[in-house]
N, C-alpha and C positions, 0 to 999 in steps of 0.2 A: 436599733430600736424599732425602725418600722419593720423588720422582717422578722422579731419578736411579734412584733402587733398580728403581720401576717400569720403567723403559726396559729396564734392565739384564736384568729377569727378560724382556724382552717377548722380546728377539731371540734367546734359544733357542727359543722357545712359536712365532712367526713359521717360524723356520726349520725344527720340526719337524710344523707344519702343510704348512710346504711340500714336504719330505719326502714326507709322507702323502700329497700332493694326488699328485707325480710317481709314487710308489708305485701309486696308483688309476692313475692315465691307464698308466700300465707295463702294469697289468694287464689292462685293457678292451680297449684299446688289442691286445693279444696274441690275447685272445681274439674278439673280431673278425679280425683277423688268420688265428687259427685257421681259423676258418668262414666265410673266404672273405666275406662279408659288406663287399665295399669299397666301396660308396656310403656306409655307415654310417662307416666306419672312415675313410675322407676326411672325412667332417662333423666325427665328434669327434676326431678328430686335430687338423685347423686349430683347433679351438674352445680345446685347451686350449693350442695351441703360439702363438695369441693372445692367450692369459690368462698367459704368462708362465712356462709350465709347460715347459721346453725339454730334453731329452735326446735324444742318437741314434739309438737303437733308435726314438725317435715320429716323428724327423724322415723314416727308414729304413722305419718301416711307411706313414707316410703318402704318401711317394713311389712306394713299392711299389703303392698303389691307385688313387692320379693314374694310373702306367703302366698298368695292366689296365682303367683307364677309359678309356683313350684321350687323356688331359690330358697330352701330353711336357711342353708348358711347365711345370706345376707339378711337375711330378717331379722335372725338372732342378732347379729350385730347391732344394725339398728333400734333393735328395742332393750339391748344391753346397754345403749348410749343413756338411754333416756332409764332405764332404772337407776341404772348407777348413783345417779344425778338425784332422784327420786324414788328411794325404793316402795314409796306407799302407792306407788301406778299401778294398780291392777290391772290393767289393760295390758301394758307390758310385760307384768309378771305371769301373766296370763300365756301371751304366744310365743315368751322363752319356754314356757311349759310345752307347749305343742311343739316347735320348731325344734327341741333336742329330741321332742320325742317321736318326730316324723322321721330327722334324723339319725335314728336306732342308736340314739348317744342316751339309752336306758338311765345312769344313772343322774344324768344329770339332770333329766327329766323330773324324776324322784325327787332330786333335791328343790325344785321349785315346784313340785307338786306337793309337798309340804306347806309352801309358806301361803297356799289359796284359801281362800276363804273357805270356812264350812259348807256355805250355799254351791260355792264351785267344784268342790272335790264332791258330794253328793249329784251335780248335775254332771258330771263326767265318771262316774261309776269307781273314784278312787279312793282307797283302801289304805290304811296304814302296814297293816300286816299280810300278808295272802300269800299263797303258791302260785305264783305269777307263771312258771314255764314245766313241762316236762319234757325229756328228749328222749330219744330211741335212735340206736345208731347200731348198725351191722356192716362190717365191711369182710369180705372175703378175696384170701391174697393166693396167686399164685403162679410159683416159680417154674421156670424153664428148664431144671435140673431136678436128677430123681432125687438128691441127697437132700432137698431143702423141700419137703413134703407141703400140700395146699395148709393154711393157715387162716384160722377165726379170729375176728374182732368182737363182741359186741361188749355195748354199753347202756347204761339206766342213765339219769341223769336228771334234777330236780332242781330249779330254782325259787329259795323263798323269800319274800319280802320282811325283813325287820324294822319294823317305824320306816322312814321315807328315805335314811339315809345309808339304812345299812343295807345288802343282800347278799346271801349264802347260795354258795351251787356247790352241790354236791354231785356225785357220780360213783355207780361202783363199774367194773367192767374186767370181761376174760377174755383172756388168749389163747390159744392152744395151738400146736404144730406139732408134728414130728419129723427128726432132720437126722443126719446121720454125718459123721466126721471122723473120720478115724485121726486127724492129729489131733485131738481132744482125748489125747492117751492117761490123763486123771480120772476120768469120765468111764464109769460101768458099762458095759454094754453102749457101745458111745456108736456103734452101729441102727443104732435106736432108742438117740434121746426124747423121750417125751416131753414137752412141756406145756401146764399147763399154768397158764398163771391169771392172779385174784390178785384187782385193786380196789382200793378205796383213794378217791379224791373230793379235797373242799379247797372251796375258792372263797374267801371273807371280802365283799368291795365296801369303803365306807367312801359315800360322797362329803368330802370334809367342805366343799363349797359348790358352786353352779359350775366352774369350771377344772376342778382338783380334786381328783381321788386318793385313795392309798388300797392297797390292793397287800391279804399277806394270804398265805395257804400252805396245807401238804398234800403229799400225796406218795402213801403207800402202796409195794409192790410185793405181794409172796409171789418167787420165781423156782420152783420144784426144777431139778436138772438131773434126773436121775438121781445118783447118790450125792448132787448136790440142793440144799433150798437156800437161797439167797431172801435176805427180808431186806427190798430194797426201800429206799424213802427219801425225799425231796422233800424240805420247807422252803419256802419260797416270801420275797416281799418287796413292793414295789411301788409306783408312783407314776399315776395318768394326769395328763395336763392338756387340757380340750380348749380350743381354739373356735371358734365356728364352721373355720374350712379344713383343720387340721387339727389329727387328735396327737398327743406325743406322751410313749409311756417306756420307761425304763423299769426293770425287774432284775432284781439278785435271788440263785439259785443254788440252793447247797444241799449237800447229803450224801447218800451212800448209796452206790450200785454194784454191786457183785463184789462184797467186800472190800468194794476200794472209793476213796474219797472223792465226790465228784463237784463240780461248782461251774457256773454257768452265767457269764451277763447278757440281757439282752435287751433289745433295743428297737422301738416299734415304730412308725408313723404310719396314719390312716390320712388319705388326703380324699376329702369331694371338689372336684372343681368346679363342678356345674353348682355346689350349694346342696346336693342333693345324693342319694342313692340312684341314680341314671347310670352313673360314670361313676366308680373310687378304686383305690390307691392303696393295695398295702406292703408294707416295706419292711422286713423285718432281718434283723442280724444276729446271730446269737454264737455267742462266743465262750465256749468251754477250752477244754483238752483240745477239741478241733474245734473250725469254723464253719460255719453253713449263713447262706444268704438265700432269705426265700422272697419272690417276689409274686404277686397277688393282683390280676387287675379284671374289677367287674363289671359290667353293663347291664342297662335294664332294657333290651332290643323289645321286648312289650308289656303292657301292664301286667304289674305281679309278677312277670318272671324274669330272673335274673341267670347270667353266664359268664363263670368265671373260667379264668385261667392262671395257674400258679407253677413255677419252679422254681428247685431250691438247686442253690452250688455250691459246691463244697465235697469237700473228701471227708466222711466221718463214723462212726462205729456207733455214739454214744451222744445223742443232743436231745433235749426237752423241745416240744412245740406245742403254740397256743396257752402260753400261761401256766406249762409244764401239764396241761392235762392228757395232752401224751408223749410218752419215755419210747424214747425209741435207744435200744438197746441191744444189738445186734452183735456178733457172731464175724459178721461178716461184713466188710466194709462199701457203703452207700457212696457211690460216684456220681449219681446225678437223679433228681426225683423231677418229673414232671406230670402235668395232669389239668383235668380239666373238668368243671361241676354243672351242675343243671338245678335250680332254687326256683320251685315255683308256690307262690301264696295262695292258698286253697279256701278261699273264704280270708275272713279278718285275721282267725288265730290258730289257723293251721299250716304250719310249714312244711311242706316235701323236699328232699334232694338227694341225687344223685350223681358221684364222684366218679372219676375214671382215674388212676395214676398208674405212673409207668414210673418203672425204678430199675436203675443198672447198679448191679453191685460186681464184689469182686469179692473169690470166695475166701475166706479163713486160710491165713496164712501168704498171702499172696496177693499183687496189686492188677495180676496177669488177665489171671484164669477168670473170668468176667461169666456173669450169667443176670437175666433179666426177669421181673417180677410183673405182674399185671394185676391190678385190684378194683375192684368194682365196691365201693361204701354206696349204700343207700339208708336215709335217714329220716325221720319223722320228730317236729319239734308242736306243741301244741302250747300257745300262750292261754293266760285266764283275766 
């Protein structure tokens, strides 16, 4: 009976401890706030929203400091706690809008640039519909053998916005080489295959919520081969799921390449761990007929410019990359690609960069006879 009684009395004593405790952190918490002090105010924020001590305004000031630091991921988090909870917080709804869109997480951006207010989407210059990006992309390749002549890349490429949830990219883009093979004994004049090839690519994303996409597309290939023309084609359809530190997107690939049936899964993750574009992470695997593992890692060494480094492993003839917006299709089998890019931010909405890749292949018919590939892509992206 009396340790009934004790209980009894404990859990007013507990909860107006706890009270008191949420009362202090309200207040510190403010006054930091006040004085601008947000290294500080980021520390004892998480410290006490780890101890159990949880209300809005801490979750709201502590996001507010992540953002002025530079940390979007953790802000986002934080001010996801408290929409969740609330979704009429503008204020909230407000810097999940910016914080996905500082962290070039575009659609999701979108989808909470929808739900702001008329007064906010006019004072931030946002649009329901518009041509949000265009690209430009040239890359020129070339091999270390006479028989695998230099090779063009270029590409168009247009991104439009539909209402706040949908967006279309499209792209047309050619290739051309000429290579020569004599065990290509089907093949006309196979001492001089020309090829020129025309594609057409679209990409559909629909942001189905703040953190869930679905993503479906195709992507046609006319491949002229002398007396052969191949009508290659990829549909594609898939599914992104965004975290605030971590983006994670799976994609199914199917269709037909060189008269024969092709199908492809792959499998993505984008990690920031700083919260931000300083430092990311990408990791992708993609698994056809053969396998290729391509790994991705960037830094931001000074404002606006970024430097990447990527390679792919894998022994393969025939793999989709980037959301199948490019087929690599080859002849000759790919034993190891690596490379290294230069993104520098030219004003607000102008993008530049510059690609380096190095590719060891091994020629047609054999896993021996090895020769090496050097390509220089230089590209131009303009937002609106």
């Amino acid at each position: 009976m009396l340790f009934l009684m004790a209980c009894l009395f404990q859990v007013p004593l507990l909860a107006q401890e706890k009270n008191l405790d949420a009362g202090q952190a309200d207040a510190e918490s403010l006054r930091l706030y006040n004085e601008k002090k947000w290294t500080e105010l980021f520390r004892y924020g998480r410290e006490k929203l780890d101890a159990g001590i949880d209300f809005p305004l801490l979750h709201m000031r502590v996001g507010y400091a992540a953002f002025v630091l530079g940390n979007y991921s953790e802000s986002i988090r934080q001010y996801q706690a408290v929409y969740d909870a609330d979704n009429s917080n503008a204020i909230a709804l407000y810097y999940l809008y910016l914080g996905n869109l500082y962290l070039t997480n575009t659609s999701s951006s979108r989808f909470y640039a929808g739900l702001l207010s008329a007064d906010t989407k006019a004072a931030e210059g946002i649009r329901p519909n518009a041509l949000s990006q265009l690209d430009l992309e040239y890359s020129y390749k070339s091999p270390s053998i006479a028989a695998r002549g230099n090779a063009g890349y270029a590409r168009v490429g247009a991104s439009i916005q539909l209402g706040y949830r949908f967006e279309l990219q499209q792209s047309v883009a050619f290739y051309s080489q000429t290579i020569s093979e004599p065990q290509l004994t089907a093949v006309n004049n196979n001492n001089n295959i020309s090829i020129s090839q025309k594609e057409y690519y679209a990409k559909l994303f629909y942001a189905a919520q703040g953190n869930l996409g679905l993503i479906a597309g195709f992507h046609y290939l006319n491949t002229p081969f002398n007396n052969f023309i191949y009508h290659n084609y990829i549909g594609f359809g898939g599914i992104r799921f965004a975290t605030p530190y971590v983006q994670l997107q799976a994609l199914l690939q199917a269709g037909q390449i060189r008269d024969s049936a092709y199908q492809q899964v792959d499998a993505e993750l984008t990690a920031y761990p700083l919260g931000n574009t300083k430092l990311y992470s990408i990791s992708r695997a993609g698994i056809g007929k053969e396998f290729a593992f391509t790994q991705v890692l960037g830094i931001e060494p000074l404002r606006n410019v970024w430097l990447e480094a990527n390679a792919t492993f894998g022994t393969y003839r025939k793999m989709l990359g980037n959301d199948a917006l490019y087929v690599y299709d080859d002849i000759d089998t790919k034993k190891l690609r690596a490379g290294a890019g230069l993104y520098l931010l030219a004003g607000k909405k102008l993008m530049l960069k510059l690609n380096y890749t190095f590719e060891q292949k091994a020629r047609y018919g054999t896993l021996q006879n090895t020769y090496h590939q050097n390509a220089i892509t230089g590209g131009i992206s303009c937002s609106f």
